[in-house]
C-alpha positions as CSV (number, residue, x, y, z in Angstrom):
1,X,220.6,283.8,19.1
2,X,224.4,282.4,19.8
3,X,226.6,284.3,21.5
4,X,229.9,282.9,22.4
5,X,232.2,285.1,24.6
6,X,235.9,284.5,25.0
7,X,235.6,280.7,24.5
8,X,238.6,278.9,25.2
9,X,239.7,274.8,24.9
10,X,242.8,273.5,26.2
11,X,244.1,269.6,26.2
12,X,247.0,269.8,28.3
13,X,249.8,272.1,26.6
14,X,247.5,272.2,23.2
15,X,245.3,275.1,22.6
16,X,242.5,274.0,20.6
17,X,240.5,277.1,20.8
18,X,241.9,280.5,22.1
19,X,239.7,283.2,23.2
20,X,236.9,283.0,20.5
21,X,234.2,285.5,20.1
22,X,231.5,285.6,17.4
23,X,227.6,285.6,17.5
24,X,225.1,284.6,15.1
25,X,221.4,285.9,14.4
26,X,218.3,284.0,14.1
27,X,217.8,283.1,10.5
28,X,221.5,283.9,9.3
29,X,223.9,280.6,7.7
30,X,227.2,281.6,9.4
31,X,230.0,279.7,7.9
32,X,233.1,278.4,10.0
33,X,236.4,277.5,7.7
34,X,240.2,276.6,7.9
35,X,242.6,274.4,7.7
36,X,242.4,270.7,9.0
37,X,243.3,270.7,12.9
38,X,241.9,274.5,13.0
39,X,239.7,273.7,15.7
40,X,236.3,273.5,13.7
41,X,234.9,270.3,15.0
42,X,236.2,271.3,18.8
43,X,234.1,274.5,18.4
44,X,231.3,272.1,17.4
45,X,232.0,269.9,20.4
46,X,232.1,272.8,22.6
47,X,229.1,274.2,21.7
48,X,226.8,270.9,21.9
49,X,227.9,270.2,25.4
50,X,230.5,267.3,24.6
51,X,233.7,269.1,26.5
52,X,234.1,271.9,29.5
53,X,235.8,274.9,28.2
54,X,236.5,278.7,29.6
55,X,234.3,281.3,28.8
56,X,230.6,281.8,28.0
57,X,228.4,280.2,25.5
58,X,224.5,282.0,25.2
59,X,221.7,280.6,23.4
60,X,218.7,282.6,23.9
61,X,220.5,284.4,26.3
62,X,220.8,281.5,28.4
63,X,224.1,280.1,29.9
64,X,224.7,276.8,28.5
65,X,228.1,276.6,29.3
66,X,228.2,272.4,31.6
67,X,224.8,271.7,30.3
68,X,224.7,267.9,29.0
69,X,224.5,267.0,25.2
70,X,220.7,266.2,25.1
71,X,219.6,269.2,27.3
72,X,221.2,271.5,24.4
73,X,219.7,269.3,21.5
74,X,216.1,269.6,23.5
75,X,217.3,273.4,24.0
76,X,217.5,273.7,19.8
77,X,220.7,273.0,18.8
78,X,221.8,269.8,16.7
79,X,224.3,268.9,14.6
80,X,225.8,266.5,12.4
81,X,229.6,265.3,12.5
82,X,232.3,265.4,10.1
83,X,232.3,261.3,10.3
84,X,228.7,260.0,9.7
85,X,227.2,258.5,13.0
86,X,224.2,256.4,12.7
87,X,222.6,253.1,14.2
88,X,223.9,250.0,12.1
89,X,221.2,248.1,13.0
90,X,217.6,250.8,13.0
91,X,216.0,251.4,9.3
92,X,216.4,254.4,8.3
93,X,213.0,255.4,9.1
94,X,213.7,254.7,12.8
95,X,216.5,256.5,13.5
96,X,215.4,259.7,11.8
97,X,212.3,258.7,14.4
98,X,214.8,258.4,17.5
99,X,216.2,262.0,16.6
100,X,212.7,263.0,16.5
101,X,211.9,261.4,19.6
102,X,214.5,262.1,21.9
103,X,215.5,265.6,20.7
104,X,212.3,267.2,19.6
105,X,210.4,269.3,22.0
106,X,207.5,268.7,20.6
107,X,207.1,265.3,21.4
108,X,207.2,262.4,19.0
109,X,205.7,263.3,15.7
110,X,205.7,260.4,13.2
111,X,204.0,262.5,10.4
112,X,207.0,265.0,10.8
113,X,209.3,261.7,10.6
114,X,208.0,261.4,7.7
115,X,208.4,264.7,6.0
116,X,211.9,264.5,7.3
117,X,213.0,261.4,5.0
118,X,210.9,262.7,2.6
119,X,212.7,265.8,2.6
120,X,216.6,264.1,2.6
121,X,215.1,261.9,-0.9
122,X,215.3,258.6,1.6
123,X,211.5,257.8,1.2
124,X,212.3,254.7,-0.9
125,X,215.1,253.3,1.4
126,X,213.2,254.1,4.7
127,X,213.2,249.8,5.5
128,X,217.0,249.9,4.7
129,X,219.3,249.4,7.8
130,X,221.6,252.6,8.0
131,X,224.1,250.1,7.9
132,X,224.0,249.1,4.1
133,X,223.8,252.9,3.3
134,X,226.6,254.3,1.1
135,X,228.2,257.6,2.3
136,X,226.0,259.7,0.6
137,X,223.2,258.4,2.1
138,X,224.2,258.1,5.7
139,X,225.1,261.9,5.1
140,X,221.6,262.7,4.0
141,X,220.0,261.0,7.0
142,X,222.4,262.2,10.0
143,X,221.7,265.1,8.6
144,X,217.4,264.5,8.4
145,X,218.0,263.1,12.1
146,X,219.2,266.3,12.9
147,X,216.4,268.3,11.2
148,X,214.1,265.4,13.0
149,X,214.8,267.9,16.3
150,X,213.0,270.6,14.9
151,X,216.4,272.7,15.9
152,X,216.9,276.2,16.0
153,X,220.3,276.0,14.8
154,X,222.1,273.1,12.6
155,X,225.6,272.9,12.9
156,X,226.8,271.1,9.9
157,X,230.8,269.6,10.2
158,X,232.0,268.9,7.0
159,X,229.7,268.2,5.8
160,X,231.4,267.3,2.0
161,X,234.2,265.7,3.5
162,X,235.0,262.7,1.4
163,X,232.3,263.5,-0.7
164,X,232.7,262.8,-4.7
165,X,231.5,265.6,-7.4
166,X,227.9,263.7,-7.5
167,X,227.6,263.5,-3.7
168,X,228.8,267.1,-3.2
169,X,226.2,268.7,-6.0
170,X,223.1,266.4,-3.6
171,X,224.6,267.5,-0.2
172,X,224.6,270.8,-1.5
173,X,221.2,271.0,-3.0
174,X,220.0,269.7,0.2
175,X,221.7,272.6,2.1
176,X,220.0,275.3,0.0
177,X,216.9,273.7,0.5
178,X,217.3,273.8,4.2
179,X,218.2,277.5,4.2
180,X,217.5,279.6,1.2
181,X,220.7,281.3,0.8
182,X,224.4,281.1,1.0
183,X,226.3,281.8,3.5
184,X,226.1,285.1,5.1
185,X,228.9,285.5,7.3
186,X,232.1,283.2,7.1
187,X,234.6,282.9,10.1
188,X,238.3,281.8,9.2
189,X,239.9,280.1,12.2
190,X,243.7,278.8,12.4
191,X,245.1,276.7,15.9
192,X,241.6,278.0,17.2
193,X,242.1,281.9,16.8
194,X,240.1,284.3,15.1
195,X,241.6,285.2,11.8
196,X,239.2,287.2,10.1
197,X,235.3,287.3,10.1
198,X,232.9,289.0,7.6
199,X,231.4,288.5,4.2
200,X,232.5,285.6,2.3
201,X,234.2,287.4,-0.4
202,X,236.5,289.7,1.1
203,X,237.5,286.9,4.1
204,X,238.2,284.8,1.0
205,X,240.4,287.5,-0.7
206,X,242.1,288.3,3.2
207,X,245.9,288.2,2.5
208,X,245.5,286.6,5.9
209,X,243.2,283.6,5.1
210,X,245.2,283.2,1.8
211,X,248.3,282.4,3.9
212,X,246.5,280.5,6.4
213,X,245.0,278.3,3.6
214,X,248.4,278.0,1.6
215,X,251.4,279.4,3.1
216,X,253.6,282.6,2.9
217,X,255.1,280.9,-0.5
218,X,252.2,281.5,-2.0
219,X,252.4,283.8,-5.5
């Protein structure tokens, strides 16, 4: 479904992503780790249109590589960033409905606007201006604005960054309810390069990612 073919992001002398290659299947949760300034939410920006890069990016076998941000939203692809973004001044009910109606291809759908914030547990806030929401909650509706586009594929930055124990467990059970399972395949990054790929088990136990993650002093 996305294939992304020696991608490569440079700002000036920095190398925020070097050559990376990975594709993920239709249905699968692919996982992308490692450690702050990694590249994660570059790879993110790359892929939803928000900065040029080198190399290929497919979705559906089509080029997407210099399409605009809302082409690839209306395309199937949406995500949420690692800093919540919403509109101070809508109810929460609106802007789950502007995702809706300017990403969906479907065409507006207030019944499926519904679902949505039914679906994040914001049903009895919907009048509440996103602007009075508490993190957990602007979380849970970027993330049912996202869904609001009927996407193909989420892309979820961080999304338990900042998060206490209580926000992490409903962020989490709102993930499994989204997909089913956990995370099939996990890719480690490091200054934007391909450390290791595969399940998340034996990435996790990589003497490779266990460095990355904590340094050569590590026991």
């Amino acid at each position: 479904m996305l294939k992304l073919r020696n991608v490569t992001k440079r700002f000036g002398e920095l190398t925020a992503v070097n050559n990376l290659s990975f594709e993920v299947s239709q249905g699968q949760v692919f996982g992308i780790a490692g450690p702050n300034g990694a590249g994660k939410s570059t790879l993110y920006n790359l892929i939803s249109g928000l900065y040029s890069f080198e190399g290929s990016i497919l979705f559906n076998d089509m080029d997407i590589r210099g399409l605009p941000p809302h082409r690839i939203a209306r395309l199937g692809i949406s995500r949420t960033f690692q800093i919540p973004q919403t509109f101070p001044s809508l109810t929460i009910e609106k802007s789950i409905g502007v995702g809706n109606y300017f990403g969906s291809r479907d065409g507006f759908d207030p019944s499926y606007v519904d679902r949505i914030i039914d679906f994040v547990n914001l049903n009895d806030k919907r009048q509440k201006l996103t602007g009075q929401l508490n993190l957990l909650d602007k979380k849970m509706l970027m993330i049912g604005a996202a869904l609001a586009t009927k996407p193909s594929i989420l892309m979820l930055d961080e999304p338990m960054a900042g998060s206490n124990a209580r926000e992490i467990k409903s962020l989490m059970d709102l993930i499994k309810r989204i997909n089913q399972e956990l995370t099939e395949q996990l890719l480690i990054i490091e200054t934007g390069t391909e450390i290791c790929c595969g399940d998340p088990v034996e990435v996790t136990s990589d003497p490779r990612v266990i460095e990355c993650y904590l340094g050569d002093s590590h026991d």
